[in-house]
Residue, then its C-alpha position, 0 to 999 in steps of 0.5 A: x659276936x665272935x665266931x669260933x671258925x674266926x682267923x683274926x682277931x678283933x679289931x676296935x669297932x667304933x661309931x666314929x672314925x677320924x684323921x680321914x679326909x673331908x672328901x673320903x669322910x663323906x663318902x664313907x658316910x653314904x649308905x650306898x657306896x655304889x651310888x657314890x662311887x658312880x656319881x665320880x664319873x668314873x668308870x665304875x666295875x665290880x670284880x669278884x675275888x670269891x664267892x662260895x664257902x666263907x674264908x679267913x673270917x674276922x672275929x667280929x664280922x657279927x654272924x650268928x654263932x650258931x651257925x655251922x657254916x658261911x657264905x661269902x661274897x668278895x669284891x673289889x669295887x674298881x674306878x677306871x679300874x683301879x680297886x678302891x674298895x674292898x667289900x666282903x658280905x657273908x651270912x648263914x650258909x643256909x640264909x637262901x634269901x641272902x645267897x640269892x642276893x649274893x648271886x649277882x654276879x659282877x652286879x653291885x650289891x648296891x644296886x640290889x640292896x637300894x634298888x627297892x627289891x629288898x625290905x631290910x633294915x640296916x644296923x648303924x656303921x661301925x668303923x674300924x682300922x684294918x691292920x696292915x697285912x690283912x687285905x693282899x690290896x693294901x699295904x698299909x692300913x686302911x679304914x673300914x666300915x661294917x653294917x648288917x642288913x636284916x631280912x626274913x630273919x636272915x642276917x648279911x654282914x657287909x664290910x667295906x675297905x677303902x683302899x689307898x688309891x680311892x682318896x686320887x679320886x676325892x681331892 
């Protein structure tokens, strides 16, 4: 759903991606992107990069309309700290639930999303091609995917970027 605050226009979400590496393709399968990113053996860290009101939304980060406001959560997921990914999650501004999960500080989302404390349902992915110039972390384009996690009739819309220096780490 397109939001009339959104900054950039929409990008062709689709159930599938291709061109990806088999090593990358599988990870972007995972449901938790924390847990694989763990299991490299690298030293895996959270950096936030803003937390607060939400800015420069996509058109189709697929938030209630008729909300007036969002919060915003953004991440890099580093490795031997190097940013790998690119994580935003944004939901309602008045979506406590979802803020109080979002207030994890340098936390995982992961860890609270499949650490068995929360009782939401996740919608399928979505993957996109981010143009270049859209994230300060990439130079070129790189894939994304999106989900939404419901919850107490609240909605969180997760987008993750894999950024180039992810695939020195799945050869």
């Amino acid at each position: 759903m397109k939001h009339p605050s959104a900054a950039r226009p929409p990008l062709d979400w689709r159930p599938q991606f291709s061109d990806v590496a088999p090593a990358l393709a599988e990870l972007m399968r995972q449901q938790s992107l924390t847990a694989a990113l763990m299991a490299t053996g690298a030293a895996f860290a959270v950096q936030v990069r803003h937390q607060g009101k939400a800015r420069d939304l996509w058109a189709d980060e697929c938030l209630p309309a008729e909300a007036a406001a969002f919060y915003a959560r953004e991440v890099h997921l580093l490795l031997d700290g190097e940013p790998v990914v690119w994580a935003r999650s944004v939901c309602a501004d008045d979506a406590a639930g979802w803020k109080q999960v979002l207030d994890c500080g340098t936390q995982p989302l992961g860890a609270q999303l499949f650490g068995g404390g929360i009782r939401a349902s996740r919608s399928p992915f979505a993957f996109a091609r981010v143009p270049a110039g859209w994230l300060a972390a990439a130079e070129g384009s790189v894939w994304a995917r999106r989900s939404l996690f419901a919850a107490g009739g609240e909605v969180l819309g997760l987008t993750e970027c894999f950024l180039p220096a992810l695939q020195g780490f799945f050869r």
